[in-house]
N, C-alpha and C positions, 0 to 999 in steps of 0.2 A: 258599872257600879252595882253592888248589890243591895237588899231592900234597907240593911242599917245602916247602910250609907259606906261602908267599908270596902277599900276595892280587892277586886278577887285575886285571890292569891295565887302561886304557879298550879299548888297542886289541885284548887277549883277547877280551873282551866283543865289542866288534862284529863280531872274525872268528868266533866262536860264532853269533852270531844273525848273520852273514852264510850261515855252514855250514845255518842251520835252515831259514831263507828260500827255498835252492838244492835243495830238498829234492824231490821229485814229489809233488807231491797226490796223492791219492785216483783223481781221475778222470783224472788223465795216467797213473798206473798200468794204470787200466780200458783207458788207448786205445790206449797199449804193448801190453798185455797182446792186446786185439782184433787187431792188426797181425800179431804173431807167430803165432796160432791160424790169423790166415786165411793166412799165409805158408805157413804148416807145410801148409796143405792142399793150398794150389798146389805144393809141392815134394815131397808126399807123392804125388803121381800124375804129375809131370813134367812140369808145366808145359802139360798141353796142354788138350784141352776137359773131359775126365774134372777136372783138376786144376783148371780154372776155377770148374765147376760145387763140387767137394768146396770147394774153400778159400771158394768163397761159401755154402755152406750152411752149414761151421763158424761164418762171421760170422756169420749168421744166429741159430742157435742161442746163440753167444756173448752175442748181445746180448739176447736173449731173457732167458738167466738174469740178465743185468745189470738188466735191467727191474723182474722179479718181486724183484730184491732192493731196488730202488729205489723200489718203490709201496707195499711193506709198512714198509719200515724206519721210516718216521715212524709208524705204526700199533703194532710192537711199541715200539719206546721208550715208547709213551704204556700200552702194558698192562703190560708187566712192570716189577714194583714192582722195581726195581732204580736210587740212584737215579746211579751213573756213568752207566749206560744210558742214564737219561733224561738227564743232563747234556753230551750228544754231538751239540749241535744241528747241528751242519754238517752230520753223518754224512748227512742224509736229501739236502742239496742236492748234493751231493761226489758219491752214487750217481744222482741224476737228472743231472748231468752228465756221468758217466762212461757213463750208458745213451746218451745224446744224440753221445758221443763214438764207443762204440763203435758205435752206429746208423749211423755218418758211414763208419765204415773199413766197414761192410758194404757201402754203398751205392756206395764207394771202389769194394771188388772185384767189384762187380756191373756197373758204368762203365768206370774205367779198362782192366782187361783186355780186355770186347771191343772196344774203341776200338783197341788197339793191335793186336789180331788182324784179321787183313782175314779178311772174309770168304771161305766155300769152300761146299763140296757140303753140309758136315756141321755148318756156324758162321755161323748167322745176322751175327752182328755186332750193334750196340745198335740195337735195333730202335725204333718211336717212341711201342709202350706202357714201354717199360721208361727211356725216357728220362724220359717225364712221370712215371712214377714215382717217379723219382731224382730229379726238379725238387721235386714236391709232398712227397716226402719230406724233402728237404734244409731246403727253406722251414718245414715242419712245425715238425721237429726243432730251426731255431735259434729260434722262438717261445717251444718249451717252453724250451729252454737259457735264454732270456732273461728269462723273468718265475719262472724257477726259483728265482730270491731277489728280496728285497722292490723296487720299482722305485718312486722317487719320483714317476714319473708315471703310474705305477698304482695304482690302492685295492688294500684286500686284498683284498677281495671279486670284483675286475674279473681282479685275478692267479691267486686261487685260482679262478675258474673258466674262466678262460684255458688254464691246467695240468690241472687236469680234463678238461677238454673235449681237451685235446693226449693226456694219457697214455690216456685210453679208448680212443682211435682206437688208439695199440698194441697194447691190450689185447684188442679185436676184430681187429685183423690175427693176432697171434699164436696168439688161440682159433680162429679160423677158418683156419690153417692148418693146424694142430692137427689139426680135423675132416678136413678135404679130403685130407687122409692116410691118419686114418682108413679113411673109405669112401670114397676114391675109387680110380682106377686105379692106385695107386703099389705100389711094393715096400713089402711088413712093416715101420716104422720105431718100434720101440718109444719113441723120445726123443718122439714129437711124442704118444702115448699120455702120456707123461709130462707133457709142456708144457700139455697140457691140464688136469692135475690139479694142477699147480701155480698156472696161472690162476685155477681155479678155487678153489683155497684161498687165492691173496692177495684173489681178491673177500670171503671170508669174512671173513678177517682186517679188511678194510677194513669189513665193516659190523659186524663186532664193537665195532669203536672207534668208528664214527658213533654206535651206538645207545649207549653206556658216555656217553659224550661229551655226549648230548642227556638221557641220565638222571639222569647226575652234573653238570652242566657247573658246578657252584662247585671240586670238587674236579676235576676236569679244568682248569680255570683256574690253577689254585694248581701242577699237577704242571708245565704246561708255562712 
């Protein structure tokens, strides 16, 4: 019923679920959201190598926290007895895409910019480990992207360890940047002290619910 009391007519109705449809997901939010962070950093230093280097580390970072919230999210759904929580199955593939999306704008501002900067005294330009990295990385990323939901010419077993075997590889890039921070030559950077600790408690998290899952798995069956 609508507010004059008049009931909605067909064409209400489709311009409603026209408005719902036109809506941004989840993970277009994340990839907006990645664009502007690493904008904000190139125009927070001016645009020049200071600014290339800042607005690609923000990516960087950005997408980190994107990660650690898309490797746990399907882990807490399954522990916390809550059951909307657990009723939000998209939530966990909407965050692995959105990690996948904004991994892309990092890789964006790590690419595009020195492409367009010519080289000088003090600006390498894209050199040809950081291309192959943007290659292997891009290629990575649309694997995971793609067997992130069920694939009629995948098993589950071939998908979920396809996915596996994709999200570890960022799990050990971002711990082991993490470290290399720590102890190596760099300036004090307390976030990557942080990244570390957050790595390290979504692994927990994850074997929290392997081992729940291989103890309980009738009622781990039933919740998902």
């Amino acid at each position: 019923m609508s507010g004059s009391g008049k009931n909605l007519t067909v064409p209400d109705i489709a311009a409603f679920q026209g408005l719902t449809h036109r809506r941004l997901p989840l993970w277009g939010l994340i990839a907006l959201s990645a664009t502007l962070v690493s904008l904000g950093g190139f125009a927070v230093r001016g645009f020049d190598e200071n600014g290339l280097r800042f607005g690609n580390q923000l990516a960087w970072r950005f997408a980190s926290l994107v990660y650690f919230a898309a490797i746990i999210a399907g882990p807490v759904m399954r522990l916390v007895p809550w059951q909307k929580l657990r009723q939000a199955a998209d939530v966990e593939r909407q965050l692995v895409w959105g990690f996948c999306a904004s991994f892309g704008v990092y890789l964006a501002s790590l690419i595009v910019p020195n492409t367009l900067t010519p080289p000088s005294l003090d600006h390498e330009g894209v050199t040809f480990g950081m291309a192959l990295f943007a290659i292997f990385g891009a290629a990575l990323t649309m694997v995971v992207a793609y067997v992130a939901s069920p694939q009629p010419s995948l098993g589950e077993q071939s998908r979920r360890a396809i996915l596996g075997a994709g999200l570890s590889y960022y799990w050990l890039a971002y711990v082991l940047t993490g470290l290399s921070h720590l102890s190596g030559p760099h300036r004090p950077d307390a976030f990557y002290g942080f990244s570390v600790m957050v790595m390290l408690a979504a692994l927990l998290v994850r074997f929290a619910d392997n081992f729940i899952a291989k103890k309980y798995p009738r009622e781990q069956s039933r919740q998902q």
